[in-house]
KEDREN-940811 format. One record per residue (C-alpha): x, y, z. Coordinates in steps of 0.1 Angstrom, whole numbers, plus 2048, in hexadecimal, padded with zeros to 3 digits. Example, Ala and Ser with C-alpha at 12.3 -4.5 7.8 and 13.67 -1.06 7.14 Angstrom:
2
87B7D384E/8897F5847/
//
This chain:
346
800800800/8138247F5/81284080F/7F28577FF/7DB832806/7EC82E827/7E1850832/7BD84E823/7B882F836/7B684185D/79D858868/7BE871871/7CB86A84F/7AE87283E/7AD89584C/7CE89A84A/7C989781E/7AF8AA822/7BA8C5836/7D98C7819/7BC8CA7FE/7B38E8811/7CF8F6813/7D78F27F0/7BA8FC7E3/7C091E7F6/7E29237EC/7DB91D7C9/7BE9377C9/7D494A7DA/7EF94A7C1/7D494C7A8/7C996C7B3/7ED97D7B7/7EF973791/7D0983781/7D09A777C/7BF9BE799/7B19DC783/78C9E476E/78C9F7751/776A11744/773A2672A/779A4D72F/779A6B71A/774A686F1/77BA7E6D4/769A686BF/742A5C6BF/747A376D3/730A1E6DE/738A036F3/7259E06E3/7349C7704/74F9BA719/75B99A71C/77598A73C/78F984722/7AE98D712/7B698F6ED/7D897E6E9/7D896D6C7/7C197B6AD/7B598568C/79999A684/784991666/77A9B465C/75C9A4644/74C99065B/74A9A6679/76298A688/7809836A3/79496769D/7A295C6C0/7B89416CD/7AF9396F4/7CE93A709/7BD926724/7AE90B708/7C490E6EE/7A89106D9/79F9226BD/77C9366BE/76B94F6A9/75C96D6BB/73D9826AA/74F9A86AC/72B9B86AF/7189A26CF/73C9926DB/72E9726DD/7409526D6/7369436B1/7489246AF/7629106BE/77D8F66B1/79D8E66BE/7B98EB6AE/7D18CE6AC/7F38D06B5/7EF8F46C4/80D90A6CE/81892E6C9/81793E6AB/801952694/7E1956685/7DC95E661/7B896664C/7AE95B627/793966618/77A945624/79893563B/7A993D65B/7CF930661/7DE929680/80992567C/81491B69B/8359076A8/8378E6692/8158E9678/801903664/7DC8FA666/7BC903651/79990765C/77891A64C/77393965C/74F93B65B/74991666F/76D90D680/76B8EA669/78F8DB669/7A08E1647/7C38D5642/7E38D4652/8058D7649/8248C965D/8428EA65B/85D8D9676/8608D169A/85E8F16A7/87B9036BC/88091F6A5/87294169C/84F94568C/83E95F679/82895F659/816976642/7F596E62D/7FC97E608/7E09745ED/7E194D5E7/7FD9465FF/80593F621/82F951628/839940644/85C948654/865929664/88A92D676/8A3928659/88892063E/86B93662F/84E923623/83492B609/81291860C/7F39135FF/7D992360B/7BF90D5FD/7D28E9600/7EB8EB61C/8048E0604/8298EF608/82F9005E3/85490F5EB/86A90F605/88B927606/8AB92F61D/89B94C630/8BF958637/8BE97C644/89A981634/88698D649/865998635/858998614/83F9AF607/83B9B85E0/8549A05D2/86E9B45E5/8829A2600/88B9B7622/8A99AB62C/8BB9AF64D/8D2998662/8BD98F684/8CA9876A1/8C795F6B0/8A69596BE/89C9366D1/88192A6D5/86A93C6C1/8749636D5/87297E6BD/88D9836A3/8959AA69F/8B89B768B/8CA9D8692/8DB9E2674/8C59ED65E/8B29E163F/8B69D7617/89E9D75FE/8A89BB5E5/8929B25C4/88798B5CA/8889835A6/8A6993599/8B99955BE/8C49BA5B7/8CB9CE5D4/8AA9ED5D1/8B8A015F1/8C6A00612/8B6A1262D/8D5A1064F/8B7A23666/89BA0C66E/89D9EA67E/8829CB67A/86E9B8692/85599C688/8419AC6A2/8389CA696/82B9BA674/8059C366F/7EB9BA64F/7F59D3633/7F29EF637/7F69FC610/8149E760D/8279F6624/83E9E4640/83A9ED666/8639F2670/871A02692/886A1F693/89EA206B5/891A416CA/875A476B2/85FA2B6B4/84CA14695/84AA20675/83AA18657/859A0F637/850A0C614/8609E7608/8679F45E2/879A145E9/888A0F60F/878A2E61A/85CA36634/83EA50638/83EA5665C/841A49682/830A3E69D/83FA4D6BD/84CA336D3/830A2C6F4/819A146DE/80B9F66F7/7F89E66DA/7F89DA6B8/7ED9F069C/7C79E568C/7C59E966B/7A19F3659/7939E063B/7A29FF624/7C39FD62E/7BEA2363D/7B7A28660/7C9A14681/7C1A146A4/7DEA096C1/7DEA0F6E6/7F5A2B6F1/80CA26711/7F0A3C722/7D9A2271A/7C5A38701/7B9A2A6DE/7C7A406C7/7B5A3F6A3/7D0A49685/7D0A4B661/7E6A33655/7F2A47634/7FCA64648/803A5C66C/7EAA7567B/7D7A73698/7AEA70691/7A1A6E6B4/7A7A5F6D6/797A4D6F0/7A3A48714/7A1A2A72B/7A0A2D751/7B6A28762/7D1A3D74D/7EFA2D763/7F5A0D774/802A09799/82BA00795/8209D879E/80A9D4781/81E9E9766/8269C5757/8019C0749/8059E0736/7FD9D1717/7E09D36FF/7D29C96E0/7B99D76C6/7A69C76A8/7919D9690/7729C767A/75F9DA664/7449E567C/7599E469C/77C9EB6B0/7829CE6C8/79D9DD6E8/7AA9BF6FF/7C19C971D/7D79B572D/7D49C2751/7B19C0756/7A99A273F/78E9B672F/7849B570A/76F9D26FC/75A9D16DB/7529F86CF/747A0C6B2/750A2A6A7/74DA3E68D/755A3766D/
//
């Protein structure tokens, strides 16, 4: 008999377990509750027309917005599953497993969402969650990014870039990725990263070429800006998201190495992109939604979320992220765990 049956065999052993599950229990809600973030948002003063459509006890870590379909795409941390959200009522549509989950990306067609994640890229129809395809890259333990651009699937898989199809899951090319680090326009942005493991974030310091993908001729060199797969949004007119050191992200044209303007550095959030390519929302460090025009850089309006600052113990959850549908701007926080659907105006 081992030691746990011995115990549960006497009255004093019994209630000695027991007493343990108590204690337990208490220190795990305990710990529980030092984890979860201690704040409530609300919304505060506007410069733009808003209404507020709901709330939900969530936050928005992997995502795509279908701007179409009034829909969020959103991978469940706690699940690992994939669900789609209705952007208008923010009420769960449909729900599907996704096999072999781990971290990565999510990528939109135009009837198909894609999840790329550590070892597999997977298919599955947008409007119902049904189970597609799915494609085996590698065995994980390397950096992942991807890009949807027309038929394909571009998929930057640690050494290799992958080209897939879109409709069959079949791998149509596969390339060195060298010191590639995006491709946008038949032009490759080149720029030598430094190591990442483990799927971290590759970034490079020393500036960016432009080089033709068909011909391999050198278009321009630009020695300012640096790249970071994290800073890559949907097109925005065929521009590239790149930082500038000191002045914060800015927006790089891929066929002549230069760029229209900068964001100043402070941004807590991604940049959500509109259907037209035009206008972008991102949470500012003051945790206001700025609204911008994406072919200029200016400022449209600005709504504030209270509170403005966060207590030196929580300033690790100041994070954010925003998603825009066609009849709706989705804002997720990271220190309350709220997600709030809104319209505005157009």
């Amino acid at each position: 008999m081992n030691t746990f049956q011995r115990l549960l065999s006497t009255k004093t052993g019994r209630y000695t377990v027991g007493i343990a599950l108590i204690v337990l229990l208490f220190a795990s809600e305990w710990i529980s509750n030092q984890l979860q973030p201690k704040i409530t948002r609300q919304i505060g003063s506007s410069s733009d027309y808003v209404q507020t459509l709901w709330t939900r006890k969530m936050y928005l870590w992997n995502y795509i917005a279908d701007w179409k379909s009034n829909t969020i795409y959103v991978v469940d941390p706690e699940t690992d599953k994939l669900m789609a959200i209705d952007s208008l009522a923010g009420k769960i549509v449909w729900v599907t497993k996704i096999p072999f989950v781990g971290s990565g990306d999510l990528l939109l067609g135009d009837q198909d969402i894609f999840t790329i994640n550590l070892s597999y890229a997977t298919a599955f129809r947008a409007s119902t969650g049904e189970f597609l395809w799915q494609t085996k890259l590698g065995d994980g333990h390397v950096s992942i990014y991807a890009q949807e651009e027309d038929a394909l699937l571009r998929i930057y898989y640690g050494t290799k870039i992958f080209e897939v199809s879109q409709m069959s899951g079949e791998i149509l090319s596969e390339q060195s990725k060298g010191n590639i680090v995006w491709i946008k326009n038949n032009v490759e942005v080149h720029c030598p990263l430094t190591p990442s493991q483990d799927g971290a974030v590759e970034r490079c310091w020393v500036g960016l070429t432009g080089v033709d993908r068909v011909t391999g001729e050198v278009l321009w060199k630009n020695n300012k800006p640096v790249f970071s797969e994290d800073y890559q949004e949907r097109s925005v007119h065929n521009l590239v998201f790149v930082e500038f050191p000191g002045d914060g992200v800015c927006v790089l044209n891929p066929n002549t190495g230069e760029y229209d303007w900068c964001l100043p550095e402070g941004r807590l959030s991604n940049i959500a992109i509109d259907g037209d390519g035009e206008t972008g929302y991102f949470l500012r460090h003051d945790f206001s939604l700025v609204k911008i025009n994406l072919l200029t850089g200016s400022i449209l309006a600005e709504t504030q979320f209270l509170p403005t600052a966060l207590p030196k113990e929580m300033q690790e959850y100041s994070y954010g992220s925003v998603a825009i549908t066609k009849d709706t701007v989705i804002v997720s926080f990271g220190d309350s765990y709220q997600t709030f659907g809104f319209k505005f105006n157009p």
